[in-house]
N, C-alpha and C positions, 0 to 999 in steps of 0.2 A: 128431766131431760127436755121435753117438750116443751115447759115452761122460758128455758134456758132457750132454746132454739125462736122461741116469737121473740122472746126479747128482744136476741140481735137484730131479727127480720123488722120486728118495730127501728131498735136503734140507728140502724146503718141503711135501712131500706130508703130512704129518702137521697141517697145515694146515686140513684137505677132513675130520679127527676130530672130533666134535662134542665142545665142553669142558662133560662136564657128568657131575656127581657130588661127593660132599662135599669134593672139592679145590677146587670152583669157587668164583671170588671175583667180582666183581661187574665188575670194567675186562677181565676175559677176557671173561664173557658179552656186552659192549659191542663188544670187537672180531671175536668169534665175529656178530655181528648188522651189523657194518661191512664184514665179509668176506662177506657173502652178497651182497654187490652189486660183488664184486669187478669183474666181468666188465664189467658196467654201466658202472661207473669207469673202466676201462681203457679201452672203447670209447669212450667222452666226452672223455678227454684225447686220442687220436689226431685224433679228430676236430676237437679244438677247436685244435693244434696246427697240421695241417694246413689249417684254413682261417683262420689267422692268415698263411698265406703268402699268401690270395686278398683278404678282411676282416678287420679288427681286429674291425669292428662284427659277423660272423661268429663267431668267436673270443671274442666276450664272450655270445654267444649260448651256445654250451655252457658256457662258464666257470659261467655264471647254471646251468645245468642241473647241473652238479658237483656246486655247492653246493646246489639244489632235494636232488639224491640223496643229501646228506652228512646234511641235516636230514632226509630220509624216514628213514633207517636210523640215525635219534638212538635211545637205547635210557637213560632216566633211570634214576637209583633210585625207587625208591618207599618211601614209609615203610607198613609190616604194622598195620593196624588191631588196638586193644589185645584188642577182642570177640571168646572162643575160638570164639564159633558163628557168627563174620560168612562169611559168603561173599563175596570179593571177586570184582569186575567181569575177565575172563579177560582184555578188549584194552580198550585206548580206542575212543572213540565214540561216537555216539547212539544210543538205545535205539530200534531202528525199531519194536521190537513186542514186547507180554508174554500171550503166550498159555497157555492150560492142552490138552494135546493129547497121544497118544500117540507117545513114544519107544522105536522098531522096530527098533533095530539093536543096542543091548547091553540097554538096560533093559526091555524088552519091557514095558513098563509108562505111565500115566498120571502126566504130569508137569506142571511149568510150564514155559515154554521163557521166557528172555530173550533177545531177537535185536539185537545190537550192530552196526551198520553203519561201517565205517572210511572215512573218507573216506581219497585222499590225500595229506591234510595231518594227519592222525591217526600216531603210531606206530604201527607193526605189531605189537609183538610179543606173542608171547602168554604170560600168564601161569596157572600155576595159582591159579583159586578158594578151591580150600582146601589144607591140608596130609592129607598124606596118598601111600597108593602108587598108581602107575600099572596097572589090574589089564586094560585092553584097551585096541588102538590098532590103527587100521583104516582104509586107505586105498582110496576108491572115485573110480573115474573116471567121469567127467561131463563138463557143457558148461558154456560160458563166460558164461550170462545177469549179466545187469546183478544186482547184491547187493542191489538195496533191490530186487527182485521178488521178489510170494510164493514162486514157480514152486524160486526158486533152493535155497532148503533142501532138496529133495528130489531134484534135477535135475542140480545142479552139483557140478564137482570136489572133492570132502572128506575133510577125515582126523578121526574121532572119535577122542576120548579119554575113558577113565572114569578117575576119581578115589576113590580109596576110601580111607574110615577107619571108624573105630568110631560116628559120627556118621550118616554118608549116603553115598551114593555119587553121584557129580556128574559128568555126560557131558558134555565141549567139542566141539563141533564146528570144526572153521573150515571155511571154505567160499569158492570162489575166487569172483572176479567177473570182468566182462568187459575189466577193465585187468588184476586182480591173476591171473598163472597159476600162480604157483608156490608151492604148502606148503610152509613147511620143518619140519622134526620134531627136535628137537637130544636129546627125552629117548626112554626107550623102555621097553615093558612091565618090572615091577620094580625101576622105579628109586623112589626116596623125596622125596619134593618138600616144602620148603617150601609154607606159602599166598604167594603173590605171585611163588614162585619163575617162571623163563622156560623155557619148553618147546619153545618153536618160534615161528614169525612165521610170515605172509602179506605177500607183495611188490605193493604200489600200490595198494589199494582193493580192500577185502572184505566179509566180515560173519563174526561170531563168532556162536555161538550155546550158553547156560547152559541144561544141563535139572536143574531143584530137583526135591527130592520136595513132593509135596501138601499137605504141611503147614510148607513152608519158610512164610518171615512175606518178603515181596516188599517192598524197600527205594525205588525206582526207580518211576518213570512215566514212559510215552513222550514221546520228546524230550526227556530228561535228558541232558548229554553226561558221562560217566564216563571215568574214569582205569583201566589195568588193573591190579592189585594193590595200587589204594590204594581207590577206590571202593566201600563195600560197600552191593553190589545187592541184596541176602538175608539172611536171619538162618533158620538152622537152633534146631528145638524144642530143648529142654534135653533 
């Protein structure tokens, strides 16, 4: 039995590696993004399996759920804006707010902040704004407030990210909400990123959060709803 149980953990465990770097093609990131809700999946077909012995009408109640989870962890391509200075949108969503404010944890500096609200009917995943490398990544523990309160960018669970190139250097936050608890992080400090490339998701309703420099040109106004690495929210100076 025990024999039987390393095997798989040998087999399939290479699984649980995040696929990311210039080998990666775009139907891996997709199933890399389909496999974070493995668990989810799993438990939903037991479920709906077993109460197929009690209700059909039971049983088509999870089924519906399946498929609700199949669509949340859709993961599209996106086509790259032709503009070398756009800054694209990090996730899908509505723009809940575009403030100018200081950013205290890499840039110690005055910025503009763009704050993306996901619903759970939005894809999750997150993409890089620009090209460029990953020069910080920073995981803080927090609470679980509702994502469209102010409260929540300062308070709740997050992982930033800076972006740097020869242009600007561009800090992503994502930030959990009171459905979404879990970050995932697929890339990691020194890796090289496409603009639009995927770096990580948020699971069931969050908020993302873009800090420009001061003299980025702001594309977007609240209540816009934006695509992530198609939408360009920004335009950096020449």
């Amino acid at each position: 039995m025990w024999s039987l149980l390393g095997f798989l953990r040998l087999g399939f465990g290479w699984f649980d590696h995040a696929f990311f770097g210039p080998e990666n093609d775009r139907e891996i990131m997709r199933f890399q993004t389909l496999f974070e809700g493995r668990w989810i999946f799993a438990i939903l077909l037991i479920l709906a399996i077993g109460s197929a012995l009690i209700s059909w009408w039971l049983a088509l109640f999870f089924v519906a759920l399946i498929l609700y989870c199949i669509a949340f962890f859709r993961d599209p391509d996106r086509p790259d804006p032709a503009d070398e200075r756009a800054v694209v949108a990090a996730a899908d969503g509505t723009v809940a707010d575009i403030q100018e404010l200081d950013e205290n944890q890499f840039l110690k500096a005055r910025s503009k902040r763009i704050g993306i609200f996901l619903s759970i009917f939005d894809v999750h995943t997150n993409r890089a704004p620009v090209a460029g490398r990953i020069v910080f990544q920073q995981h803080r523990k927090g609470f679980f407030f509702d994502a469209r309160r102010s409260e929540c960018s300062e308070k709740n669970e997050a992982m930033t990210w800076a972006f740097q190139n020869p242009r600007a250097t561009i800090v992503v936050r994502q930030l959990t909400g009171a459905i979404a608890r879990r970050i995932v992080g697929w890339a990691k400090v020194g890796d090289e990123l496409r603009r639009g490339q995927r770096f990580g998701m948020i699971r069931f309703g969050s908020r993302t959060e873009v800090y420009l420099p001061l003299d980025a040109e702001i594309l977007v106004k609240v209540g816009d709803h934006v695509k992530g690495g198609a939408s360009v929210i920004a335009r950096l100076p020449e």
